[in-house]
C-alpha positions as CSV (number, residue, x, y, z in Angstrom):
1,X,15.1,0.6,1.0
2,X,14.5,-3.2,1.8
3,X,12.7,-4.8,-0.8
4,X,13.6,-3.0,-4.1
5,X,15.0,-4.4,-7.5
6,X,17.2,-3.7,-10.0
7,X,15.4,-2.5,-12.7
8,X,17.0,-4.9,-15.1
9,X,14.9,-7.7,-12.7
10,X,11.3,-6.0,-13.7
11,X,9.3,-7.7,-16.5
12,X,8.9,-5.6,-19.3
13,X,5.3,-4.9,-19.2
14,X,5.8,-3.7,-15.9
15,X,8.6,-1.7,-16.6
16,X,6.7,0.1,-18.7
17,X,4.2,0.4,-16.6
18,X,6.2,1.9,-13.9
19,X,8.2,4.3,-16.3
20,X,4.5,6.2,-17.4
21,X,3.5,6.7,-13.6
22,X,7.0,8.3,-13.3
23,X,6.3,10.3,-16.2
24,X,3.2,11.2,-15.1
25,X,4.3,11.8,-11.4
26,X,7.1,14.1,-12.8
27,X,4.7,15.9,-15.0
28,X,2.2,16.6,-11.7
29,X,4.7,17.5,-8.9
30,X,4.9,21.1,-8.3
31,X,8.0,22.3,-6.5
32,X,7.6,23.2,-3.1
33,X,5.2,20.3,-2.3
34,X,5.6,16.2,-1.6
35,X,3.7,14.4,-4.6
36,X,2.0,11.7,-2.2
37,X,0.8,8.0,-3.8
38,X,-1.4,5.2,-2.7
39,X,-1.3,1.9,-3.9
40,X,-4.4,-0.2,-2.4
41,X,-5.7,-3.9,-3.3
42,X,-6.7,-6.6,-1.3
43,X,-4.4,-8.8,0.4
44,X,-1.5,-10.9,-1.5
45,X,-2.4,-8.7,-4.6
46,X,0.7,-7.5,-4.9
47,X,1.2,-3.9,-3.3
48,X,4.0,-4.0,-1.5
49,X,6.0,-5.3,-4.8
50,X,4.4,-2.7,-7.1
51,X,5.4,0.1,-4.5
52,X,8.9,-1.7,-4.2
53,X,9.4,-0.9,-8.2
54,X,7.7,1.6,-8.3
55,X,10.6,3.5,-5.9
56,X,13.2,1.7,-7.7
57,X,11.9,3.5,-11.4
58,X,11.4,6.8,-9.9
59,X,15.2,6.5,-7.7
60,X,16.7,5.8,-11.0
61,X,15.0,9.2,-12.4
62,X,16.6,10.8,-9.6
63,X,13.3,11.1,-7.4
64,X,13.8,11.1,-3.4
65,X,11.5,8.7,-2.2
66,X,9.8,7.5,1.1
67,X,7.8,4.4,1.3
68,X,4.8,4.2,3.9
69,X,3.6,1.1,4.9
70,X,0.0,0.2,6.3
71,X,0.5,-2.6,7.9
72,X,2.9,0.2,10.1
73,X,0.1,1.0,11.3
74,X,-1.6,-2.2,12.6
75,X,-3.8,-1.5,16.0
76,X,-2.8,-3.9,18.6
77,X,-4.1,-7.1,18.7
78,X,-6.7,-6.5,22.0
79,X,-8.2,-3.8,19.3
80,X,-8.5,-5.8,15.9
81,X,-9.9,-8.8,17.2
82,X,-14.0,-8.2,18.5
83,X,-16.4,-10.7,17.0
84,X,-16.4,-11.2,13.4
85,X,-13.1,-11.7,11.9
86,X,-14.2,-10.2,8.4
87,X,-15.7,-6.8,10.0
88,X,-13.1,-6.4,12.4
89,X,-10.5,-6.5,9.8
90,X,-11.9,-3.5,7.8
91,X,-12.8,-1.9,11.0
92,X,-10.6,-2.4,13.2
93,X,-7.4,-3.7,11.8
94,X,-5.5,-0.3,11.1
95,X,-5.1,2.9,13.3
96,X,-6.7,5.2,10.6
97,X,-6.6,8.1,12.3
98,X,-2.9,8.0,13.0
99,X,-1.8,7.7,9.5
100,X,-4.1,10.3,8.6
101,X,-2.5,12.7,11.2
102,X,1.0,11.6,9.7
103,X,-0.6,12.3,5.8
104,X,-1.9,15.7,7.1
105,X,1.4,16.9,8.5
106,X,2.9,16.4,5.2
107,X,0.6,18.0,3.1
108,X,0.0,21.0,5.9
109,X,3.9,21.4,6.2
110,X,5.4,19.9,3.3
111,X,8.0,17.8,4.9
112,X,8.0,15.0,7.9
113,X,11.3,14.5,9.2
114,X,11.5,12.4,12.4
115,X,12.0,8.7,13.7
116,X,8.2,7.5,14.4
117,X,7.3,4.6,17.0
118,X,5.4,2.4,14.7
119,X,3.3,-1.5,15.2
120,X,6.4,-4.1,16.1
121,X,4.5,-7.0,15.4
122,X,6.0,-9.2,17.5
123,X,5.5,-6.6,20.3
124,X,1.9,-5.9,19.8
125,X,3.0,-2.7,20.2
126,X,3.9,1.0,18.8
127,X,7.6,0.0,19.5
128,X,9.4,0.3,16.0
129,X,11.6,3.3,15.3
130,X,10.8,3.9,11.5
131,X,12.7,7.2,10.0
132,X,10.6,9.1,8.2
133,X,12.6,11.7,5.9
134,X,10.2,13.4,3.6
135,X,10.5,16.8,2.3
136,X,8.9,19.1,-0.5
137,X,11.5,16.8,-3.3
138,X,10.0,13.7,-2.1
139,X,7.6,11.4,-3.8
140,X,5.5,9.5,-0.9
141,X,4.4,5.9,-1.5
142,X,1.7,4.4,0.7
143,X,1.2,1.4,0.3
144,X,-2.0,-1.0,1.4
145,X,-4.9,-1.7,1.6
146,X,-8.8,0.8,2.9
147,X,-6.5,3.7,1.2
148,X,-10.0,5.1,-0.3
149,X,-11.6,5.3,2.7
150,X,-13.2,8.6,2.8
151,X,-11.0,8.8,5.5
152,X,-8.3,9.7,3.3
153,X,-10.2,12.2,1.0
154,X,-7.8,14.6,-0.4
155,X,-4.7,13.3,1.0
156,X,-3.0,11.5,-2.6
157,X,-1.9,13.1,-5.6
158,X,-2.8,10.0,-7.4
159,X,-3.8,6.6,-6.3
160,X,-3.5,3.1,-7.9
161,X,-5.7,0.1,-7.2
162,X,-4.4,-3.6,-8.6
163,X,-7.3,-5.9,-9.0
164,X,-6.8,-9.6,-9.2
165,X,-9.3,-12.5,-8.6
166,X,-9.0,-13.9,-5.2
167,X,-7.4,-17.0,-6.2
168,X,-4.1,-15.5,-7.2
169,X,-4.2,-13.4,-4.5
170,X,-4.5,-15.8,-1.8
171,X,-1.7,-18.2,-3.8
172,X,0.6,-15.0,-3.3
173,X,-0.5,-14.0,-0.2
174,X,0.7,-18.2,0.8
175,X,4.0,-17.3,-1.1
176,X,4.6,-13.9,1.2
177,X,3.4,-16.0,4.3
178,X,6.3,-18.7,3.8
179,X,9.3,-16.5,2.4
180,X,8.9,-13.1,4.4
181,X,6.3,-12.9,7.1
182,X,6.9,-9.6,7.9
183,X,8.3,-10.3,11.3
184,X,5.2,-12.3,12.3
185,X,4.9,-16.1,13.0
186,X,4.6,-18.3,10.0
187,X,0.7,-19.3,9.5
188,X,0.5,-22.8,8.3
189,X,-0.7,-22.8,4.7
190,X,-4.1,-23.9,5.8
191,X,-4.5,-21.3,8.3
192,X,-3.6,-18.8,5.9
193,X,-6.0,-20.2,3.4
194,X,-8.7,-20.1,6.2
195,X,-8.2,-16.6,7.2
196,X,-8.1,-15.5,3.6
197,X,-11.6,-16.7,3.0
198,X,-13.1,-16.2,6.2
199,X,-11.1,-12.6,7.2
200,X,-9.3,-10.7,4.4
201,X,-11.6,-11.6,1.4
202,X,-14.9,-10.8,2.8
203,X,-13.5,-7.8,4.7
204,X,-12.1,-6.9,1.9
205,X,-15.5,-6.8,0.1
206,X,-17.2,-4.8,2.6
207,X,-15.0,-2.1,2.1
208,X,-15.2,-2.2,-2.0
209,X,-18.5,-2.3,-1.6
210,X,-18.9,0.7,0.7
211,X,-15.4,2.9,-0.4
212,X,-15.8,1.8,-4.2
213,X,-11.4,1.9,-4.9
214,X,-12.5,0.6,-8.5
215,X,-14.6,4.0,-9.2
216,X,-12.3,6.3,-7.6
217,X,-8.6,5.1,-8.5
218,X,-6.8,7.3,-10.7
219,X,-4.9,3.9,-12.0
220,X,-6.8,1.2,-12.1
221,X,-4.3,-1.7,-12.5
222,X,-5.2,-5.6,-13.7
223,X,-2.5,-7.5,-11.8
224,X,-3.8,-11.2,-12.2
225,X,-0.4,-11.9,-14.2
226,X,2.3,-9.7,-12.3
227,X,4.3,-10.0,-15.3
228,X,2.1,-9.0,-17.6
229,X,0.0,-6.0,-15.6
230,X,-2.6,-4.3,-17.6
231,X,-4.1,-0.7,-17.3
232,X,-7.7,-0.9,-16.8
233,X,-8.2,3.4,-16.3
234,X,-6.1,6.1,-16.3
235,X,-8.1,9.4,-15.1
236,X,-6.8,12.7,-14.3
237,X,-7.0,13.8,-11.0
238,X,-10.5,15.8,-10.4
């Protein structure tokens, strides 16, 4: 899977970090079902690379893994933009629905196996083959963010939310933009830093506000330093 390290490139604190959710998700899965994740935060926080590490840990514990991304499911672009960039993005950004459809097959079936048109960016369009191949060994990672919608209710075995002030988030989220734009054009540092505080912060907000990810993580993750991560809450599952 793109994106993942060798564990030997992991900070220590994190490393640790990732080997007790193993633990823990090794301790919870029940044979005969998928053991599903989400990792939410706002943007630039540092999901994707959490997720990423989190795959490598459990691959090297001989978990079969499957990565979902959200950003998969992006709607096209005559959907998410209306009127105010902040509301559309936690309104309109995402095709809910269809991710909820593929998170209810798995848990209904135990097992997705199939390539799946998803957003091509570049297309504005459901045009990308992504193979899905999930089955009742797998561990399923979604990563993203509006994963506590109520939406979602019921559909993750445990869920993670990093926190970070905006700041470092935004100084990440201009790192991502510049080395690996995700097959979308470049913004220009001061577009990104415009949308960040105009579109994905507030947005953000409305939904923490409304979906409270804070009160309702299972993992509640301090990622300000992603070297030096720090657990905030660790609940059980209710």
């Amino acid at each position: 899977m793109d994106g993942i390290r060798n564990g030997s490139e992991v900070p220590d604190r994190r490393r640790e970090i990732l080997e007790a959710l193993t633990k823990r998700i090794t301790i919870e899965k029940k044979n005969g079902a998928p053991y599903v994740i989400a990792i939410d935060g706002k943007t630039g926080v540092g999901k994707t690379e959490i997720a990423n590490d989190l795959a490598a840990t459990l691959i090297t514990h001989g978990k079969k893994v499957q990565i979902i991304h959200m950003d998969d499911y992006l709607n096209p672009s005559s959907i998410r933009y209306g009127i105010d960039e902040s509301t559309d993005f936690y309104t309109r950004s995402f095709n809910f629905r269809k991710l909820l459809s593929v998170l209810s097959e798995i848990r209904k079936n135990g097992c997705l196996q199939r390539v799946m048109p998803l957003f091509d960016t570049r297309a504005d369009t459901d045009s990308k083959p992504v193979p899905y191949d999930i089955d009742k060994d797998t561990v399923v990672i979604v990563e993203g963010v509006f994963l506590h919608k109520d939406i979602f209710e019921n559909c993750f075995n445990l869920s993670v939310f990093l926190t970070a002030p905006s700041p470092a988030a935004l100084r990440r989220a201009q790192d991502r933009n510049a080395a690996d734009p995700l097959d979308r054009n470049v913004l220009s540092p001061e577009e990104m830093e415009r949308r960040y505080w105009e579109k994905y912060d507030p947005g953000f907000n409305m939904y923490a506000e409304r979906a409270n990810p804070v009160g309702n993580s299972t993992v509640l993750l301090d990622f300000e330093d992603p070297k030096h991560p720090r657990v905030l809450a660790a609940r059980q599952k209710i």
